[in-house]
TORKOL-4160 file (C-alpha; in steps of 0.2 Angstrom, whole numbers, padded with zeros to 4 digits, m for minus):
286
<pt num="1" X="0201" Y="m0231" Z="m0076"/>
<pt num="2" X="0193" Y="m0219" Z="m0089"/>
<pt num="3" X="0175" Y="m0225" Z="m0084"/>
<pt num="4" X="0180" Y="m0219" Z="m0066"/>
<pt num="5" X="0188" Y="m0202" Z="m0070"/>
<pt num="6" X="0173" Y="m0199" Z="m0082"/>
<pt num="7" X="0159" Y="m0201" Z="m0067"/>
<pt num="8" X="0171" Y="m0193" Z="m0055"/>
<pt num="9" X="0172" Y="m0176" Z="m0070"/>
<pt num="10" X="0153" Y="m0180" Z="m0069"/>
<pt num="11" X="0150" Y="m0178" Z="m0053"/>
<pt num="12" X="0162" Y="m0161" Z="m0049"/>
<pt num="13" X="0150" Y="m0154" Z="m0066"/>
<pt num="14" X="0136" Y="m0158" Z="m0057"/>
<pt num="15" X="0141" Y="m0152" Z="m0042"/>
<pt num="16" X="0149" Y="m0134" Z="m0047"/>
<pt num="17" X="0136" Y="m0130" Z="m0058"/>
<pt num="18" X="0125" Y="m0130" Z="m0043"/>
<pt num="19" X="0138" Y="m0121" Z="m0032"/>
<pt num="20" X="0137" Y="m0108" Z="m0045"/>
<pt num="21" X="0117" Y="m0107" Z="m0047"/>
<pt num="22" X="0115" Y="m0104" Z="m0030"/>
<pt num="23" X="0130" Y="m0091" Z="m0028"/>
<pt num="24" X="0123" Y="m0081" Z="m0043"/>
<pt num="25" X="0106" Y="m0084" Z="m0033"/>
<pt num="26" X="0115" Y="m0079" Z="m0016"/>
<pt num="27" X="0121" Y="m0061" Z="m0026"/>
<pt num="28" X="0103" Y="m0058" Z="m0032"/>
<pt num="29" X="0097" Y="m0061" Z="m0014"/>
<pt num="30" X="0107" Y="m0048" Z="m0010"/>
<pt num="31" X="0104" Y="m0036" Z="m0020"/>
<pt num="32" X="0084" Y="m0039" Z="m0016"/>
<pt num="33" X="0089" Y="m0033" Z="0002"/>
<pt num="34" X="0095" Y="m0020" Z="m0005"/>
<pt num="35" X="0084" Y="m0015" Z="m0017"/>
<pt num="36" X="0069" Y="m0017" Z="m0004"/>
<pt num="37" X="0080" Y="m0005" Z="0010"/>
<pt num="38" X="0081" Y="0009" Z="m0006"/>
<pt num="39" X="0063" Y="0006" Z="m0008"/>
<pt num="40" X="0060" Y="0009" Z="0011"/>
<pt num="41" X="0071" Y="0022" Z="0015"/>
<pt num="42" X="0067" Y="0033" Z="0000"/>
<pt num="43" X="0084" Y="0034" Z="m0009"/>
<pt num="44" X="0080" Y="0027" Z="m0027"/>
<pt num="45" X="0066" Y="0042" Z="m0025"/>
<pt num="46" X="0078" Y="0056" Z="m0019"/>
<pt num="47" X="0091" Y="0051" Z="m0034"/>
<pt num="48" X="0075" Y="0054" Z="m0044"/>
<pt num="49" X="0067" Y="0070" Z="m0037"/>
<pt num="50" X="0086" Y="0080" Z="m0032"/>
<pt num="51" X="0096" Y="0072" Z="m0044"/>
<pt num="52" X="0112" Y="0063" Z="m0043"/>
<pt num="53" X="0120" Y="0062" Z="m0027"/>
<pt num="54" X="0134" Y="0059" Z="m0017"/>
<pt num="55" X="0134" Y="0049" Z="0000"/>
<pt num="56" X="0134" Y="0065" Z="0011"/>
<pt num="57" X="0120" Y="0073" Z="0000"/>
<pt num="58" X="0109" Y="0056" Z="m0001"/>
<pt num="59" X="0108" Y="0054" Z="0019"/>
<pt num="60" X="0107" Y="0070" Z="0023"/>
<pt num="61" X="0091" Y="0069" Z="0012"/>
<pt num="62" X="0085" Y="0056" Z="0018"/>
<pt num="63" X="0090" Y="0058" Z="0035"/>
<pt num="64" X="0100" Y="0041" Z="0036"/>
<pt num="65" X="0118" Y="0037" Z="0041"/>
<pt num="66" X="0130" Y="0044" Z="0030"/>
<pt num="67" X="0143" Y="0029" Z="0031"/>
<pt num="68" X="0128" Y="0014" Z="0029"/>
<pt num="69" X="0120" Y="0026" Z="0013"/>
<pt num="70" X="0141" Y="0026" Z="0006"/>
<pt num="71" X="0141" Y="0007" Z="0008"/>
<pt num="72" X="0123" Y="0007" Z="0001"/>
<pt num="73" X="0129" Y="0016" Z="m0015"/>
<pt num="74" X="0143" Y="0006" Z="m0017"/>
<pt num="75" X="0136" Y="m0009" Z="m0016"/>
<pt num="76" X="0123" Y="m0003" Z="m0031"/>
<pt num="77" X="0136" Y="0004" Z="m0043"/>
<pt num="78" X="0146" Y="m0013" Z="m0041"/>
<pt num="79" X="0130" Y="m0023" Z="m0047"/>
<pt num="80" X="0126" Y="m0012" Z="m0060"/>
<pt num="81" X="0112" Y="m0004" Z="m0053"/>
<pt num="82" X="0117" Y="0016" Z="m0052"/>
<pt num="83" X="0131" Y="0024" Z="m0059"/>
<pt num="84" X="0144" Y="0034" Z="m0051"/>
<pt num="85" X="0154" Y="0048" Z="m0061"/>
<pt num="86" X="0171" Y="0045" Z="m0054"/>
<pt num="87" X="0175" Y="0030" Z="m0049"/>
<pt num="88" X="0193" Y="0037" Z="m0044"/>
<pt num="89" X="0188" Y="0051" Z="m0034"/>
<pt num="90" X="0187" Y="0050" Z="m0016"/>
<pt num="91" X="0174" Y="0038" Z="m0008"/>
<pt num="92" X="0163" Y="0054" Z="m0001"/>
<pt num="93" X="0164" Y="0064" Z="m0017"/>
<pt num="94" X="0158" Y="0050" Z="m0029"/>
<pt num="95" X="0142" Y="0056" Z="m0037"/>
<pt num="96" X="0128" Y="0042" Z="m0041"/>
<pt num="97" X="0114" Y="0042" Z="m0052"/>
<pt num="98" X="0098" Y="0030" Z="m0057"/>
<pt num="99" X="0095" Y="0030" Z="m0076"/>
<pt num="100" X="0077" Y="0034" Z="m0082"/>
<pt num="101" X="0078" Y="0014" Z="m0086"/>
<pt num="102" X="0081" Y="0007" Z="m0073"/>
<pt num="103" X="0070" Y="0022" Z="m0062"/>
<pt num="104" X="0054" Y="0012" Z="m0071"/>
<pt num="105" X="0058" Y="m0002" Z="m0065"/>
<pt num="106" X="0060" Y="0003" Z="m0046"/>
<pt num="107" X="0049" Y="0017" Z="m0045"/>
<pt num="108" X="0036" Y="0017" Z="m0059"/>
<pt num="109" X="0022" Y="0010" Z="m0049"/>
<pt num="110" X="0010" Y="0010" Z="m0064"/>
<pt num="111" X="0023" Y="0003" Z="m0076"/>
<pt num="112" X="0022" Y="m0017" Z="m0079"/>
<pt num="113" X="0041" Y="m0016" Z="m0078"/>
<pt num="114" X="0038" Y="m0012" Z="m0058"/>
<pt num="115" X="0048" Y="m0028" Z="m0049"/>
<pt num="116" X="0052" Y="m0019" Z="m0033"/>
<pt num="117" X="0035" Y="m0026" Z="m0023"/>
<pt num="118" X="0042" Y="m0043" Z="m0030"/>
<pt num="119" X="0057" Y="m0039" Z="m0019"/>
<pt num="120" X="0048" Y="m0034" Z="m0005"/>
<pt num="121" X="0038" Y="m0048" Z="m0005"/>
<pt num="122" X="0051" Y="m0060" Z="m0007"/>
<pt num="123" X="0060" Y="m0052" Z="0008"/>
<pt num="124" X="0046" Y="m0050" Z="0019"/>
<pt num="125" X="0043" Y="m0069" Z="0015"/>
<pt num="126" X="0056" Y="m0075" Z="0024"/>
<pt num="127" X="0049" Y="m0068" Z="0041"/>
<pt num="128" X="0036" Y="m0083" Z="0041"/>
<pt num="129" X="0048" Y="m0098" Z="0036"/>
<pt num="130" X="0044" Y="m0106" Z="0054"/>
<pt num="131" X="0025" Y="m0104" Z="0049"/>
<pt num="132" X="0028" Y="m0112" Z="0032"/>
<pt num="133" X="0039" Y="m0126" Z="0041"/>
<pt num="134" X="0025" Y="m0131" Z="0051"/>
<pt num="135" X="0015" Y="m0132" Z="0036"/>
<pt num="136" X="0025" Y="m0144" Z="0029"/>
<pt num="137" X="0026" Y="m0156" Z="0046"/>
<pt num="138" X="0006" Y="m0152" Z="0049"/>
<pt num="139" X="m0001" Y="m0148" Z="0034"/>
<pt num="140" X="m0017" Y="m0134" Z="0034"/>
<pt num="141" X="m0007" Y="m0121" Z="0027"/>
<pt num="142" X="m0002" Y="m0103" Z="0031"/>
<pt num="143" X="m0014" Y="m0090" Z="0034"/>
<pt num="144" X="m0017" Y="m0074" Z="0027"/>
<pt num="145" X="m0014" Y="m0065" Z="0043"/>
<pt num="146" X="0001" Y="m0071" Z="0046"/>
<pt num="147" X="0010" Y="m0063" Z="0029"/>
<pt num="148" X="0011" Y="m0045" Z="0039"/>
<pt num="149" X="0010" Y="m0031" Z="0032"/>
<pt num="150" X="0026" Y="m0030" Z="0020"/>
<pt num="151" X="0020" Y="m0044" Z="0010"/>
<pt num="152" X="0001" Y="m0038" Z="0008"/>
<pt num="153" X="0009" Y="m0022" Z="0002"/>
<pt num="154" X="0018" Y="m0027" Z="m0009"/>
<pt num="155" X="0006" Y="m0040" Z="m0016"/>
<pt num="156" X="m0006" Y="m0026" Z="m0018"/>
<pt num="157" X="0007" Y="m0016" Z="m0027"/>
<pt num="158" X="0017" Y="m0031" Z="m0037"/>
<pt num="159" X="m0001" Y="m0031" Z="m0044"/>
<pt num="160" X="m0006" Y="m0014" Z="m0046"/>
<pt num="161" X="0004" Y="m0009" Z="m0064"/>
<pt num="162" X="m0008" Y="m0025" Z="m0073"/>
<pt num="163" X="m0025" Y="m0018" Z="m0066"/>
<pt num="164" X="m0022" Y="0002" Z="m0070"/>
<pt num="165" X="m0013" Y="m0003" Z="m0088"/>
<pt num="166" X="m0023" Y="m0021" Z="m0094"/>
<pt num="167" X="m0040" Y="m0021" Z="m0086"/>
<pt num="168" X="m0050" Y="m0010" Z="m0095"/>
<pt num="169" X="m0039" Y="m0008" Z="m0110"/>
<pt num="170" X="m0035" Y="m0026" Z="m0113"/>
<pt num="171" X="m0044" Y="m0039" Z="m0099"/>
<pt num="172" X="m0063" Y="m0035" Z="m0103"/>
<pt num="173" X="m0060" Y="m0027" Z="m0119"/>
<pt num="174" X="m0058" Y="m0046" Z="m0124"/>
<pt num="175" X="m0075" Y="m0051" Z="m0117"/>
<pt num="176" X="m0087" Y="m0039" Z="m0129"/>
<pt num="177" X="m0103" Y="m0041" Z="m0119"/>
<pt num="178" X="m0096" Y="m0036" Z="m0104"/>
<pt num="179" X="m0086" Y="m0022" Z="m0110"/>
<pt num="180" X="m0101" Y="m0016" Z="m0118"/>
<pt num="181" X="m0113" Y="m0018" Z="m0101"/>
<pt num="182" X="m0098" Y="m0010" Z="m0090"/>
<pt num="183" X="m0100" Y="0006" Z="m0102"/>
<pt num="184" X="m0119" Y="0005" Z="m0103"/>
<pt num="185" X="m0133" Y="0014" Z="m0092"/>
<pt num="186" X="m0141" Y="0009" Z="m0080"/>
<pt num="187" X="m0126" Y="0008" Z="m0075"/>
<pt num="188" X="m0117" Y="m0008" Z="m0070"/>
<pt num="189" X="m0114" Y="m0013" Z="m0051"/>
<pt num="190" X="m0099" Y="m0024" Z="m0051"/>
<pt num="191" X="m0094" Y="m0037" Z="m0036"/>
<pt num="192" X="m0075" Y="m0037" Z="m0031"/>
<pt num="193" X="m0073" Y="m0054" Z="m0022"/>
<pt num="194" X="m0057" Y="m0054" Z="m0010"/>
<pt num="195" X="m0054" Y="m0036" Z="m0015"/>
<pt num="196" X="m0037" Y="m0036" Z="m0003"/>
<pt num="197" X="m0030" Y="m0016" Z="m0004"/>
<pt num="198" X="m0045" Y="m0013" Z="m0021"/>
<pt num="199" X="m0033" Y="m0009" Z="m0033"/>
<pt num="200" X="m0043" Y="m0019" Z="m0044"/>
<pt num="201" X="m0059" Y="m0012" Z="m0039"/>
<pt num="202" X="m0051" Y="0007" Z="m0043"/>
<pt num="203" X="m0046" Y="0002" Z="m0057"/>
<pt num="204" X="m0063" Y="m0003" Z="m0062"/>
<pt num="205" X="m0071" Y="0013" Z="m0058"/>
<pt num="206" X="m0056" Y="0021" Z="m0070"/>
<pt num="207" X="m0058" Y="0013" Z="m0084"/>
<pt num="208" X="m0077" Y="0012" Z="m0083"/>
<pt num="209" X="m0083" Y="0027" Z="m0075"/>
<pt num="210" X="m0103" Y="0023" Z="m0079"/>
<pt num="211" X="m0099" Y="0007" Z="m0067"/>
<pt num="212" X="m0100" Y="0007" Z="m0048"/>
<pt num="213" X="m0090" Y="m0006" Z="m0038"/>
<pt num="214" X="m0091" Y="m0016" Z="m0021"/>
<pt num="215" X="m0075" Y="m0022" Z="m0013"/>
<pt num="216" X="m0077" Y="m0037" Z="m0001"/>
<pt num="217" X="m0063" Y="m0045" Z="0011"/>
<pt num="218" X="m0062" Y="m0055" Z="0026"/>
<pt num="219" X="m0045" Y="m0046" Z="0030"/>
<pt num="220" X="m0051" Y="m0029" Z="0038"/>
<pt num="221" X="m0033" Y="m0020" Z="0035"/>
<pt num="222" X="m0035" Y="m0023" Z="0018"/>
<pt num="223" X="m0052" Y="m0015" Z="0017"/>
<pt num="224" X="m0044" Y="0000" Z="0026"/>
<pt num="225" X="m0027" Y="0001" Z="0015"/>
<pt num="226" X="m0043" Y="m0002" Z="m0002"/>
<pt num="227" X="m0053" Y="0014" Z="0007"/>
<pt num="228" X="m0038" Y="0023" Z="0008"/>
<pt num="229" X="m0034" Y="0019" Z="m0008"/>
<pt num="230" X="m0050" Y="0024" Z="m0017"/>
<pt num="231" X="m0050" Y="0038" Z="m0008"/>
<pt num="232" X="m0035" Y="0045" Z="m0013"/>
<pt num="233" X="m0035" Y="0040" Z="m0031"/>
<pt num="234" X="m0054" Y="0050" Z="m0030"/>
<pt num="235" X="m0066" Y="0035" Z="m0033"/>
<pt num="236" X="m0073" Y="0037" Z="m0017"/>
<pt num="237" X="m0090" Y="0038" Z="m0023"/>
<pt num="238" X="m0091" Y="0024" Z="m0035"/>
<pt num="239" X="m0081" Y="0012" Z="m0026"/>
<pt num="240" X="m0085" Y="0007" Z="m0008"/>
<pt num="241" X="m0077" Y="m0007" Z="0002"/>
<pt num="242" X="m0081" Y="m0018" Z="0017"/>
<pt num="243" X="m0078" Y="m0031" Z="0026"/>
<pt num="244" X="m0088" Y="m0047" Z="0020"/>
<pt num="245" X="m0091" Y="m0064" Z="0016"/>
<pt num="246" X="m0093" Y="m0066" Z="0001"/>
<pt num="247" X="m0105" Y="m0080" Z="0003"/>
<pt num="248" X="m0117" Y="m0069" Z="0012"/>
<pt num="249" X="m0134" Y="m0075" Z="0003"/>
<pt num="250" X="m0140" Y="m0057" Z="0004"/>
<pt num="251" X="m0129" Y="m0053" Z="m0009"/>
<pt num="252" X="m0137" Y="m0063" Z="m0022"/>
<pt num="253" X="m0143" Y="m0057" Z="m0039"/>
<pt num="254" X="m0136" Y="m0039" Z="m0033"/>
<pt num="255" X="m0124" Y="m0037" Z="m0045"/>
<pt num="256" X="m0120" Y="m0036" Z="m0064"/>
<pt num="257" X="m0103" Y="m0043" Z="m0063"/>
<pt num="258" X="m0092" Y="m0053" Z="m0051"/>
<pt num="259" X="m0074" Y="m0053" Z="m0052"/>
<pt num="260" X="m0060" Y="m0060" Z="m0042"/>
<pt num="261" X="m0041" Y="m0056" Z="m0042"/>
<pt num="262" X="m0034" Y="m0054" Z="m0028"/>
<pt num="263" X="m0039" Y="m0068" Z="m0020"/>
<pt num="264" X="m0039" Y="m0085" Z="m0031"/>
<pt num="265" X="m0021" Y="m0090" Z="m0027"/>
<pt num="266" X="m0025" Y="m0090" Z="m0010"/>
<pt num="267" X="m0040" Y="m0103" Z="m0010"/>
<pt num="268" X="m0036" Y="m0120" Z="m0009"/>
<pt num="269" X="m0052" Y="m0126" Z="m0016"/>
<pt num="270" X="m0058" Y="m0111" Z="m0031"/>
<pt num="271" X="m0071" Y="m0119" Z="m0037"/>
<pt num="272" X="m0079" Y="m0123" Z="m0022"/>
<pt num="273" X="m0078" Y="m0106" Z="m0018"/>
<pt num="274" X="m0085" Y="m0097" Z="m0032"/>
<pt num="275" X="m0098" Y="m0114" Z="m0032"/>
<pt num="276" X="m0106" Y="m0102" Z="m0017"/>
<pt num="277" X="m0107" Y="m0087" Z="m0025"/>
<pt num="278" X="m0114" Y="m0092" Z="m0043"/>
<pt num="279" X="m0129" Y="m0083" Z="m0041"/>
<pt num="280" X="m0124" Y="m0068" Z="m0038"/>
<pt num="281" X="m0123" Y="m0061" Z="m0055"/>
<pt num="282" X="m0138" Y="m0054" Z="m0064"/>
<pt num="283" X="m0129" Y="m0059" Z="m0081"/>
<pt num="284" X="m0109" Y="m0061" Z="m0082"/>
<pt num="285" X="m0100" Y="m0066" Z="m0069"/>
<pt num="286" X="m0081" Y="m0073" Z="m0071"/>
């Protein structure tokens, strides 16, 4: 009898410790969907920019609904994400804030602490599962072009913050030959293979401004989002982008450097991939 009621306490441990992971998981999920309609609808940024809020005062900022931005706010001070200043005053009079804190990690684009992309992509995942479910039964995969837009957003931007803080102060710092040649005259021309929106090829052409980049993507709204990019971060003339194989044998021994970072968790086969281009680097290629 005691051999039975242990297994039987075994199985109901087993079994509420994986009712409560995927409650705690169901609560994060939602406040994912939540974080990513803040992101979209520009509330974190109006708490930031005109200060706290009330519900009335957010969605008339924002021009939103004022009873969904109330529930909105609710729903954020209950899972700890703003603050309110009176929890006892009436529902419409209930000021929020966003902490400096926790303002870095939802709207400091260039700080590694940046997680909102993560939630956009997570989100925006879901969108495909029937593509991902014919995967599974078929095989071959998911394409690129089916992500959409959200998700190649927000893997552009959930990958941003480490190009603009790490590359040139930390990634090729660590590899002294190329540092030194990306600073050196004549000055270097760098490949960007499977550049996606070129926030690794801009920030390149920030950390080494003697250096002049070439972005390259079979994706053309990517190569328009990377021109765009460039262009309003003024690289423009250092860094140019275009829709390319990377491949292409007229691209050999053009370029000082060949670097990819965008595009290697996409490839099912890397090796062979970058076995096509190996001679495109004068010297240093990674």
């Amino acid at each position: 009898m005691a051999d039975f009621e242990t297994v039987v306490d075994a199985v109901a441990d087993d079994r509420d410790a994986l009712l409560g992971r995927l409650y705690e998981a169901s609560l994060g999920m939602i406040d994912l969907v939540t974080v990513t309609i803040g992101d979209h609808l520009g509330l974190y940024r109006s708490l930031v920019d005109g200060g706290p809020a009330t519900a009335p005062e957010l969605a008339s900022r924002t021009a939103t609904h004022p009873r969904y931005i109330r529930e909105w706010l609710e729903q954020q001070a209950v899972t700890g994400i703003l603050s309110v200043d009176n929890v006892a005053a009436d529902a419409d009079a209930r000021r929020y804030s966003l902490s400096p804190g926790k303002a870095e990690v939802l709207l400091g684009n260039e700080s590694l602490a940046y997680f909102v992309p993560i939630a956009r992509m997570l989100i925006g995942s879901t969108g495909f599962l029937p593509e991902i479910e014919r995967a599974f039964r078929e095989g071959g995969g998911v394409s690129y072009s089916t992500l959409g837009a959200e998700v190649h957003d927000a893997i552009a931007h959930a990958n941003r913050p480490m190009f603009m803080q790490l590359l040139g102060r930390e990634w090729f710092p660590a590899m002294p030959d190329v540092h030194a040649r990306l600073q050196a005259d004549p000055p270097a021309r760098v490949a960007d293979v499977g550049c996606g929106q070129g926030w690794s090829s801009v920030a390149m052409a920030r950390a080494y401004p003697n250096a002049t980049v070439d972005g390259f993507d079979l994706d053309a709204g990517s190569i328009e989002r990377a021109r765009a990019n460039a262009a309003a971060e003024g690289f423009s003339d250092r860094v140019r982008f275009a829709v390319r194989d990377a491949a292409d044998p007229m691209l050999a021994g053009e370029y000082d450097l060949a670097i990819a970072f965008e595009c290697v968790h996409d490839m099912s086969s890397p090796l062979t991939h970058f076995g096509q281009c190996e001679d495109w680097s004068k010297t240093t290629g990674s």
